[in-house]
N, C-alpha and C positions, 0 to 999 in steps of 0.2 A: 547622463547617468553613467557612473560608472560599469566596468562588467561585471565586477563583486559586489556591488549594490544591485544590481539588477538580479545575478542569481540570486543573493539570498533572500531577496523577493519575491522570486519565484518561488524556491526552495520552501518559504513559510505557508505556498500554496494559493499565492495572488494570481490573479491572469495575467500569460504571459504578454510583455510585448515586445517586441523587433527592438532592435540593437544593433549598434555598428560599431566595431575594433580596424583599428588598421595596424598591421602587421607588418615586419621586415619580412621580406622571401629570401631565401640562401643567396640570389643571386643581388643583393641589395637594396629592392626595387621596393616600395610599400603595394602594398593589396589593403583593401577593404572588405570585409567579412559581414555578412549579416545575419545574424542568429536570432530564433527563436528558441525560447526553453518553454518545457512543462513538466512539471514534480510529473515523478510515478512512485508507488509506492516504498520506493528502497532507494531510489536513483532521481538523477534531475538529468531529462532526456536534451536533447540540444543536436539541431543542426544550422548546421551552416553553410552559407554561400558565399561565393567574391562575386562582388558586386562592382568591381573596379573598373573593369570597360564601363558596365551599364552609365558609373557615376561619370565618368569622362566625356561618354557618349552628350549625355544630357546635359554636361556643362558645354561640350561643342555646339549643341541646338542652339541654348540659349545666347550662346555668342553670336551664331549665325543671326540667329531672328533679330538680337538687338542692331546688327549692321543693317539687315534689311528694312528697320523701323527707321535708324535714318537715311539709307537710300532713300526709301518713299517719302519722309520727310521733305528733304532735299528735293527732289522732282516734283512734291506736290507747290514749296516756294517758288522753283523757278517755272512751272506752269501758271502762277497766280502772276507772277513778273510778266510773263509775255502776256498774258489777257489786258493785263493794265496798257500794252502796247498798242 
């Protein structure tokens, strides 16, 4: 969902929900933002966070874990190899 479809669904007074933009920084670099909005009665409130380490962090995990799934893969084969010995 867009971020202008998101406000002005909020704006109409839905509940809000989490969203993410990613953004150019002065130095070139993208960031990712995550905002929450909620109408108030004049205004549509909004904050936001970077969330760009976090998201980086946890594409690192998952890279890590999937090496380690086939590590153990790999060692549980060649454990089954040598019992057959």
């Amino acid at each position: 969902m867009s971020s202008v479809a998101e406000t002005r669904r909020v704006g109409q007074g839905q509940a809000p929900l989490l969203f993410e933009n990613r953004y150019q920084h002065a130095d070139g670099t993208y960031r990712v933002l995550s905002w929450t909005a909620v109408p108030g009665e004049e205004h549509l409130h909004a904050v936001g966070r970077d969330v760009t380490e976090a998201r980086e962090a946890a594409a690192e995990l998952a890279q890590a874990n999937a090496s380690l799934k086939a590590e153990i893969g790999e060692r549980e084969r060649v454990e089954a190899t040598l019992r057959q010995i």
